[in-house]
Structure formats: structure tokens, C-alpha cells
N, C-alpha and C positions, 0 to 999 in steps of 0.2 A: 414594451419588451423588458425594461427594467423591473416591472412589477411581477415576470415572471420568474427571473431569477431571488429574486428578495421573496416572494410565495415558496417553502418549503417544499409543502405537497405538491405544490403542481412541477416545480423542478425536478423533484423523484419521478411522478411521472411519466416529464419529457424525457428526462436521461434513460429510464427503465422504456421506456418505448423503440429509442433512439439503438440502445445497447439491442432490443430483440430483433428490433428490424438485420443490426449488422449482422448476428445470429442467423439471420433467413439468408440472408448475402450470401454469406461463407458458407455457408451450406447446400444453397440451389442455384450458383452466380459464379462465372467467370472471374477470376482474380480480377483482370484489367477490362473496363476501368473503375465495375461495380463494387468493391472495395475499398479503393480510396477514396470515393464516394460518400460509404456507409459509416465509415469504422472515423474519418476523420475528424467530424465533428465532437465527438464522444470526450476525449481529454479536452478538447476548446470546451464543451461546457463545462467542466468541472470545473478548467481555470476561468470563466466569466463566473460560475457558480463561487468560487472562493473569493473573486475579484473585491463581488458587488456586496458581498454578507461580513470580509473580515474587519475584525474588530482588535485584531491583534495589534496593542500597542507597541510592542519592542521590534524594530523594524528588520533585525537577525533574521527572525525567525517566520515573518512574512516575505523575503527575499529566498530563504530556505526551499519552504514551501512553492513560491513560484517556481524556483529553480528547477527540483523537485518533478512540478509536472510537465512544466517543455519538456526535462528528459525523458519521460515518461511516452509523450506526444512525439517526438522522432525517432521514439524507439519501436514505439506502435505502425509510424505510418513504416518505417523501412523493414520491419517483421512483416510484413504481407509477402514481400518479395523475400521471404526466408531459404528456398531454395539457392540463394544465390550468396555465398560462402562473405564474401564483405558484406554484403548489410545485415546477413544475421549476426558476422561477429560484431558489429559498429549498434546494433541493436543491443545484443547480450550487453555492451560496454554502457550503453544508454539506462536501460534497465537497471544494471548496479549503480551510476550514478544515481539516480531519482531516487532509489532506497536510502544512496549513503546520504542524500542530502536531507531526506526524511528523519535518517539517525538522528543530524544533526537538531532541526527544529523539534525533535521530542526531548533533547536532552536537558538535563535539569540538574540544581546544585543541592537536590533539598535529600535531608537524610533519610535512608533506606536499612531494609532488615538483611542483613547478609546470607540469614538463614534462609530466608525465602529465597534469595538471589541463586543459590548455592542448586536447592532443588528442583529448579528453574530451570537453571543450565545442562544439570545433570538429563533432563526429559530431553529437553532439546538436541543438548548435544548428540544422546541416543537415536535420537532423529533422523538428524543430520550422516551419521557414521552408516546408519539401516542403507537411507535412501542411495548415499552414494557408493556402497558395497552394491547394491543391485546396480543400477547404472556404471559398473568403474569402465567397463569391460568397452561400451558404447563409447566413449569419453574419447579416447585415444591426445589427440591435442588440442581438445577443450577443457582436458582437466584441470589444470589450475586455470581459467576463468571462472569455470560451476563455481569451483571450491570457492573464490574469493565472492563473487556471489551470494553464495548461500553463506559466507561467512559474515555478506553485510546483511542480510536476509535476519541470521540470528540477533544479531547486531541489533538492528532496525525494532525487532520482535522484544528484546531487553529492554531496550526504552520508552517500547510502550509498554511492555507489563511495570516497569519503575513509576511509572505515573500516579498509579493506584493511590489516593491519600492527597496528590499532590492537585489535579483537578475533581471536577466535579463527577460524579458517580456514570451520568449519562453519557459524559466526552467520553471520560476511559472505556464505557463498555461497547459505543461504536467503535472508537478506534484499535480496540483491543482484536473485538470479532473480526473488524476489518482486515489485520494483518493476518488474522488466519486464515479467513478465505480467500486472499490476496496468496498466501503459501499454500494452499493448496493446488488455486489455479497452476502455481511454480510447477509445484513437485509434480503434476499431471503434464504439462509443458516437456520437464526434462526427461521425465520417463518413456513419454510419443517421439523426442527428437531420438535419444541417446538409448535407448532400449529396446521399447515395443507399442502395438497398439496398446489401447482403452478401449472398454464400450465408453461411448457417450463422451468421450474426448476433446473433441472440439467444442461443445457444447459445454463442459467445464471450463475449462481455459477461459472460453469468452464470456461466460455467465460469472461465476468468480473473480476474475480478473475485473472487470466492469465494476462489479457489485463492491468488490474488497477495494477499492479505490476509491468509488464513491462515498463509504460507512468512514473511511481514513479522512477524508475530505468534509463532508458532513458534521463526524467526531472533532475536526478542529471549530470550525465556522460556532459552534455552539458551546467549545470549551470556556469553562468559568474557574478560575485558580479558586481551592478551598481556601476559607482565612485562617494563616495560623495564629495561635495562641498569642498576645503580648504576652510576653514574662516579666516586662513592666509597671503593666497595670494594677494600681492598687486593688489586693482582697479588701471587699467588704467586712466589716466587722463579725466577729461570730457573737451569738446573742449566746445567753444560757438559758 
């Protein structure tokens, strides 16, 4: 069993199997008790998946990370029963936890371009102002939860665009995609609850959702820090 968590590919996939089966669930299955069936496994393996593969020395930011996805996995199992006004809001509250605890395990001391920081923000922030001008109307006294939310949402999405330079090219580009299909799922989520339908809606949510957590998760397990420069070490001589 341990050799199938430490095997990469064959983890991808059980977990991509695992995720389309719950996709069949929720799609052709009784909520109760075919669902918490399907869908619960799905965060346990990612946490047995980051368990058995991390290598992360600095113990922060592996307690982060766990932290992380229990919120993740009780925010998951008590959204199935989301028509029932407490555990969607005790989910919403779950959900932004696991983000803000994500902020934290991405965050980092190494220096950054402001310029880039600055253009960054300005997209996003556009983003963010679009989505919830169409949504405000639906909101009614969920509005300040989205809002803080989607403010650790950006949050979260800043500190992994800072990474760039700081690890390895392959960590930051899963974890980078990750977050975006991870807010996509979001922003399709908020729009079905507090707006309107989609075509193909639940089918994003749970494919996205699945998928951008996994690429998050993955992007850690295989991060490698770039080495920076000594500015100690002795230049060699220059010849003529």
C-alpha cells in the first residue's frame, strides 16, 4: 500500500479515478448515503499522498499544510449537505481556513520585484471586483464571508505567484496552475450558489476543485528551493 502512494503515476491515477467515480455519484446517486461514500476518500488521499512523499524540512510549514487539508476534508464532507444553512456556512468557514493556512506555508522572506507584484494585483483585483459586482445582488448575508474569502483566495494566489525564482520551475508551475483551477472551481461554486446556473457546473466544481488541489499538493511533494548566489564566495581570477 505504501508503495502506491510513493509511485507518482500510479497515485495520479488512483486519485483521478477516485475524483471521476465521485463525479458519477453526484451526478446519478442519491445524496445520502452515496456521497459520503465517494467524495470522502478523495482529501484522505491527498493527505496520506503528502504524508508518505514530504520531505519538507522546516516543520511550519508541514503542520501548515496538514492543517490546511483537514480543513479542506470537513469542509468537503459537510458541503454535500449544503442545502442546510449551518454546514454550508461551517464549510465556507472551513474552505477559507485551508486557503489562509496555504497562504501561510507558501509564504517566504526572499526578495521580490514590486513591479511585477503591483500588475499582479491590479488583474486580480479586476477580477475579483467583475465577479462579485455580478454576484452582489445573490449575496444578501453572505457578503462579507465571499468577500473575506475571496480575499484570502487572492491572498493565497500572491504567494504562490512570489515563489517564482524562489523554488524550482516545475513546483511553481504545478502549484501556480493549481491555484487557478482551484479559483475557477471557486468562482463557478459562487456564481451556482449566489446567482445562477452553468452549463456543466457541477462537473467543474468537482473536476477543478479535485484537480487544483491535487497540482497544489503534488507542486509541494516535489518542491526543490533554487540555490542562491554566495556573495561570499571567492571570484576566480580573471586571466588576460
Amino acid at each position: 500500500m505504501l508503495s502506491l502512494f510513493k509511485d507518482k503515476k500510479k497515485f495520479a491515477l488512483l486519485f483521478f479515478s477516485m475524483l471521476i467515480i465521485d463525479i458519477l455519484v453526484k451526478l446519478n446517486c442519491p445524496v445520502f448515503p452515496y456521497r459520503y461514500i465517494s467524495k470522502t476518500p478523495i482529501l484522505l488521499l491527498l493527505v496520506a499522498y503528502y504524508y508518505f512523499n514530504n520531505t519538507q524540512t522546516r516543520q511550519a510549514k508541514y503542520r501548515w499544510t496538514m492543517t490546511s487539508l483537514i480543513c479542506f476534508f470537513i469542509g468537503d464532507v459537510l458541503i454535500i449537505s449544503h442545502q442546510n444553512i449551518i454546514f454550508f456556512s461551517v464549510s465556507l468557514l472551513m474552505f477559507t481556513l485551508g486557503k489562509l493556512f496555504l497562504s501561510f506555508r507558501f509564504s517566504h522572506k526572499s526578495d521580490f520585484q514590486v513591479k511585477r507584484l503591483i500588475s499582479f494585483s491590479i488583474i486580480m483585483f479586476a477580477f475579483t471586483v467583475g465577479l462579485i459586482s455580478f454576484i452582489y445582488e445573490g449575496l444578501k448575508g453572505f457578503f462579507l464571508p465571499v468577500i473575506i474569502s475571496y480575499f484570502i483566495s487572492l491572498l493565497l494566489f500572491q504567494f504562490v505567484y512570489l515563489r517564482k525564482d524562489v523554488v524550482d520551475k516545475r513546483s511553481y508551475l504545478f502549484v501556480f496552475f493549481g491555484v487557478i483551477v482551484y479559483m475557477i472551481s471557486e468562482a463557478v461554486m459562487v456564481i451556482k450558489t449566489f446567482k445562477t446556473d452553468l452549463p456543466f457546473q457541477e462537473l467543474i466544481i468537482m473536476l477543478f476543485y479535485g484537480a487544483g488541489l491535487y497540482l497544489i499538493v503534488h507542486g509541494m511533494i516535489i518542491e526543490k528551493k533554487v540555490q542562491e548566489p554566495n556573495l561570499f564566495e571567492p571570484v576566480s581570477d580573471l586571466k588576460d
